[in-house]
Backbone as a chain_set.jsonl record, in Angstrom:
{"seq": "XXXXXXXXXXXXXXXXXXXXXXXXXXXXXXXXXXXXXXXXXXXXXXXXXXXXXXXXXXXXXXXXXXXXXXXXXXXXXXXXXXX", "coords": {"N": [[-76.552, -4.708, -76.771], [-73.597, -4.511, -74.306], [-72.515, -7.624, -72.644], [-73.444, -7.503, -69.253], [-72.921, -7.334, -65.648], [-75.651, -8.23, -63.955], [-77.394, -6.758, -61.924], [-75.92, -4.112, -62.879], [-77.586, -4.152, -65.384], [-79.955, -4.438, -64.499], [-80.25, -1.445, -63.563], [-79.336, -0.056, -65.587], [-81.509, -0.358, -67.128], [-83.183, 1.009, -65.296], [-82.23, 3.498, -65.393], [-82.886, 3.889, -68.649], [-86.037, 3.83, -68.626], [-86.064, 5.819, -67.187], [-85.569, 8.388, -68.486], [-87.238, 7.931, -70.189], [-89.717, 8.768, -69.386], [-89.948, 11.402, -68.165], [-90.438, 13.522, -70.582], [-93.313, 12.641, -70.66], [-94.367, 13.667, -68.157], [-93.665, 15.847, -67.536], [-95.242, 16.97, -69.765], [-97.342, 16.128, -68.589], [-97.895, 18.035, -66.531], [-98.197, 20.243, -67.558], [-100.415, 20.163, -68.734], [-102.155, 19.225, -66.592], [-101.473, 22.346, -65.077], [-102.792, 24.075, -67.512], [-105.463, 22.976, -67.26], [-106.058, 24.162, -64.31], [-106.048, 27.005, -65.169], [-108.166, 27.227, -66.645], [-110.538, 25.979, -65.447], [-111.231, 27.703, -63.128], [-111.133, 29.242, -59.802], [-113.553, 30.931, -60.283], [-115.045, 30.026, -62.467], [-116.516, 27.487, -61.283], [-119.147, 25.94, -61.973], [-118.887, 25.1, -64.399], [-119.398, 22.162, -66.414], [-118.211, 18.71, -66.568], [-117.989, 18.061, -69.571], [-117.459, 20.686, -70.887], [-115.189, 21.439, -69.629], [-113.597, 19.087, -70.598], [-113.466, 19.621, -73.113], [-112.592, 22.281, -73.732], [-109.84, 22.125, -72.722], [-109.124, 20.159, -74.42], [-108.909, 22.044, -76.929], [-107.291, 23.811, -75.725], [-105.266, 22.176, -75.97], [-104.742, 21.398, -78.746], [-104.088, 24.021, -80.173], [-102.849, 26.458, -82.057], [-100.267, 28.403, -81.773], [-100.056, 31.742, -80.845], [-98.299, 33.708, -82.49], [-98.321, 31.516, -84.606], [-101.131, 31.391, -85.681], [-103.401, 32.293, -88.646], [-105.852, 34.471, -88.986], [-107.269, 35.123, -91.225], [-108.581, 33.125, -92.85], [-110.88, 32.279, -91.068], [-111.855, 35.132, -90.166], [-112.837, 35.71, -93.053], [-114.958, 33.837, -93.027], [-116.509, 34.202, -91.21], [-117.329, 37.015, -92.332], [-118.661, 35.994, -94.587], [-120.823, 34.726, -93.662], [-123.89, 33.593, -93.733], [-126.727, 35.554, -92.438], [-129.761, 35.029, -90.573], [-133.0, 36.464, -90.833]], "CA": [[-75.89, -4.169, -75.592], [-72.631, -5.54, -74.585], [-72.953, -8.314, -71.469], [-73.403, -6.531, -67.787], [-73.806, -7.633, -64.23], [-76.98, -8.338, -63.66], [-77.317, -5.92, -61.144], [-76.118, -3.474, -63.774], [-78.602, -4.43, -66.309], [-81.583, -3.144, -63.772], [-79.255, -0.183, -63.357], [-79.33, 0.545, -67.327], [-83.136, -0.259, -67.502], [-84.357, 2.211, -64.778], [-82.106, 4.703, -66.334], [-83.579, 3.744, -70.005], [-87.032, 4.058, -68.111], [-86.634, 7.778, -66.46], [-85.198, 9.157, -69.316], [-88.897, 8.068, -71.077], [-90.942, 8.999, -68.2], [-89.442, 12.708, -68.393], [-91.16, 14.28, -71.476], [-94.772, 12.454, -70.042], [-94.646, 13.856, -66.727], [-93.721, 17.596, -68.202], [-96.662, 16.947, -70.446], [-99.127, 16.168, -67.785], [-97.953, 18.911, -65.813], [-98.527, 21.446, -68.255], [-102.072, 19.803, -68.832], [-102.858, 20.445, -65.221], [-101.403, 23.568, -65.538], [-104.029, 24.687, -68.527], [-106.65, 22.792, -66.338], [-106.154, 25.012, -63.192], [-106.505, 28.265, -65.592], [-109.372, 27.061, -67.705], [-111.181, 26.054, -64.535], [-110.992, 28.514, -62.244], [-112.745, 29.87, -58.718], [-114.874, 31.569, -60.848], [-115.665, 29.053, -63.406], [-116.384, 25.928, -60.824], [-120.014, 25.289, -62.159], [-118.743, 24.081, -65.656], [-119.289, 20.897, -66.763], [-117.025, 18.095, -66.909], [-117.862, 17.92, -71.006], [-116.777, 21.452, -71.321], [-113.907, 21.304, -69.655], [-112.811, 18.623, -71.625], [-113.725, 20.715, -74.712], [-111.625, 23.417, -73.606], [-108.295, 21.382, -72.495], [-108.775, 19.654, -76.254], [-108.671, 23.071, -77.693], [-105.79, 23.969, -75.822], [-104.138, 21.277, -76.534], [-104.655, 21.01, -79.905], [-104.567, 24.882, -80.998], [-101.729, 27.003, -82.522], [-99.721, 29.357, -80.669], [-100.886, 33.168, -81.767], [-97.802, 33.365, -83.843], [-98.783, 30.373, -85.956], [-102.368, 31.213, -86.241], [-103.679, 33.314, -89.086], [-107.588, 34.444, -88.641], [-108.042, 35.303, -92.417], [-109.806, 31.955, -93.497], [-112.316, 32.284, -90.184], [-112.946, 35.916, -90.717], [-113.434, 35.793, -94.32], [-115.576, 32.885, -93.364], [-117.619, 34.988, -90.689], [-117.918, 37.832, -92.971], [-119.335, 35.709, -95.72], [-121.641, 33.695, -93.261], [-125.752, 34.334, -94.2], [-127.722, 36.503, -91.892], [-130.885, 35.059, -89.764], [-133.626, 37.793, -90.43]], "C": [[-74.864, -5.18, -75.105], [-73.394, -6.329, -73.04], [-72.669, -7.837, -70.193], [-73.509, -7.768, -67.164], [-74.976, -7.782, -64.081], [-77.551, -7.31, -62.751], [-77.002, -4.251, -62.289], [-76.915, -3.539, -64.711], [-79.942, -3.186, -65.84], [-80.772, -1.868, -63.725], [-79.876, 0.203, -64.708], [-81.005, 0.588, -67.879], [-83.439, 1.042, -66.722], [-83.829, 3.522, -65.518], [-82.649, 5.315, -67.696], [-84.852, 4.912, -69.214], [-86.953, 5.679, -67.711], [-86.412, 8.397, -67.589], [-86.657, 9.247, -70.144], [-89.799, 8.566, -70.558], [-91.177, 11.028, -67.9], [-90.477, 13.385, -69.252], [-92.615, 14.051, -70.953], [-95.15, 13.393, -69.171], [-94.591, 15.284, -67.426], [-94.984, 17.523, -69.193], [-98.185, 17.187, -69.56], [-99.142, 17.39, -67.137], [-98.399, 20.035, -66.52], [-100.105, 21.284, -68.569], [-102.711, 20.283, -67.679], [-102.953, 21.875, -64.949], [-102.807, 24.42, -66.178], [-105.48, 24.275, -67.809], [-106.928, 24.025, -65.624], [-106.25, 26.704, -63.72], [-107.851, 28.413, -66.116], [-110.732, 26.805, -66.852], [-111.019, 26.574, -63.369], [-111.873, 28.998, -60.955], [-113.904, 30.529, -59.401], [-116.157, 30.828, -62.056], [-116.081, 27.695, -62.679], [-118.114, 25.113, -61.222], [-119.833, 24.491, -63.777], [-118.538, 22.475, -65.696], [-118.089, 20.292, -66.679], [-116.803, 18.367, -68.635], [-117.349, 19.261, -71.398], [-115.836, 21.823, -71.01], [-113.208, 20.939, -70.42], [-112.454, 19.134, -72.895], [-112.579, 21.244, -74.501], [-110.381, 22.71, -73.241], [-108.218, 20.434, -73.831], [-108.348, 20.74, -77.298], [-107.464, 23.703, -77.593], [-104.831, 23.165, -75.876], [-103.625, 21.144, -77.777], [-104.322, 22.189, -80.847], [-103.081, 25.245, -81.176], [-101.412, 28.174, -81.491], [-100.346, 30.824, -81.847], [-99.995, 33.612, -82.608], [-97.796, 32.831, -84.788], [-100.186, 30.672, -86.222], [-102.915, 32.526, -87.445], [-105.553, 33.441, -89.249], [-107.874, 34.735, -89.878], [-109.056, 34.505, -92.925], [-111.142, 32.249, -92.778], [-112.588, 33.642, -90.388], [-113.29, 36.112, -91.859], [-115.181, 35.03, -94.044], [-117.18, 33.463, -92.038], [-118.084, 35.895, -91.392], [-119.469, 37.387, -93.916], [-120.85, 34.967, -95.018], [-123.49, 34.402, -93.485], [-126.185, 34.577, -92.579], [-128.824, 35.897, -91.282], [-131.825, 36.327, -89.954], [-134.21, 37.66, -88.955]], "O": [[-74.995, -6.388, -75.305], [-74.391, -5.906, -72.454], [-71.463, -7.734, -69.97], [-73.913, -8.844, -67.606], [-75.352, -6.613, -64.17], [-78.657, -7.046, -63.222], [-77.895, -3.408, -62.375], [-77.003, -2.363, -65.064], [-80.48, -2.147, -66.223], [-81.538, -1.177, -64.397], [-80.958, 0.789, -64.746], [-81.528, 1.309, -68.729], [-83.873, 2.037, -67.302], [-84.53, 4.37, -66.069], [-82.843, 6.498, -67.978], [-84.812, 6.141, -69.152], [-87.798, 6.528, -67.993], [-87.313, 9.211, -67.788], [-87.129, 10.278, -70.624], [-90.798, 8.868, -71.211], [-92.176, 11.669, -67.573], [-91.443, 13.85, -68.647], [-93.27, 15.074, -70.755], [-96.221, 13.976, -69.34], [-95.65, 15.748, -67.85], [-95.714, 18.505, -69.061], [-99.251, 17.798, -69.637], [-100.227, 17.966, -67.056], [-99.078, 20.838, -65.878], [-100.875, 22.243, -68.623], [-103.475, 21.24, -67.556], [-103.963, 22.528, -64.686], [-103.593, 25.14, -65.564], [-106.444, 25.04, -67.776], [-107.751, 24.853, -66.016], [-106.478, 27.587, -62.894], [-108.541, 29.431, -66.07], [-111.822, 27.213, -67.253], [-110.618, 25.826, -62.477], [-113.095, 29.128, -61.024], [-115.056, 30.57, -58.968], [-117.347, 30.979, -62.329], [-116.024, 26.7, -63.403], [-118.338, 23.956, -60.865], [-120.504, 23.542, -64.184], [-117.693, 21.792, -65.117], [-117.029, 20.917, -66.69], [-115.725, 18.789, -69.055], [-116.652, 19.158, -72.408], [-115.245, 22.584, -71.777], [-112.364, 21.605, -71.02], [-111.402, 19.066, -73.531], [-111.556, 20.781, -75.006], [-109.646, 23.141, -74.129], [-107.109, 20.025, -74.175], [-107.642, 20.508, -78.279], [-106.714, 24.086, -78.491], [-103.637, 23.462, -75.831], [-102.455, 20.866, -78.04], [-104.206, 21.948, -82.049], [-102.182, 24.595, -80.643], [-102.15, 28.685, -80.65], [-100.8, 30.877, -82.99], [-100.49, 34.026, -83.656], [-97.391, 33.31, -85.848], [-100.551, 30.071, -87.233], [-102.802, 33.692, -87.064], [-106.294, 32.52, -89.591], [-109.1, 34.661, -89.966], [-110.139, 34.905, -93.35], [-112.215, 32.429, -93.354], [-113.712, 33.743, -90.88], [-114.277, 36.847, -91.906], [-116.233, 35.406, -94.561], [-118.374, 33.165, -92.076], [-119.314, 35.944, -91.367], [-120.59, 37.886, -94.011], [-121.819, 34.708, -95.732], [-123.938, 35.539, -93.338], [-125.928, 33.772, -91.684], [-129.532, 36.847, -91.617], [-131.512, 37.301, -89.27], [-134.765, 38.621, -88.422]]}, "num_chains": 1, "name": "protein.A"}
């Protein structure tokens, strides 16, 4: 970077800085987001551990365009029986 003001320098950092802080913050928000659906007035006796479950799942899962259910129902069809 060429040589600044000093005064400009912190200038060029906080700007660096927000520009990184951006994508996080829209991240978390959308996490809360999926929180505040997943735990709901109606759901308030769930666990903390299945919360977490469930905000890992939606975090981690495919949108319903990307997902195809053939493998899992093949894989329910085929599954053995309990008499």
């Amino acid at each position: 970077m060429a040589e600044t003001p000093e005064g400009l320098a912190d200038i060029m950092l906080l700007v660096r800085l927000t520009f990184t802080m951006s994508p996080s913050i829209a991240a978390c928000e959308r996490s809360f987001s999926a929180m505040n659906a997943i735990k709901n007035i109606r759901r308030m006796r769930m666990s903390g551990e299945t919360l977490s479950t469930l905000m890992l799942v939606n975090a981690m899962s495919q949108t319903l365009k990307e997902f195809d259910p053939t493998p899992v129902v093949k894989k329910w069809l085929n599954r053995t029986k309990n008499p």
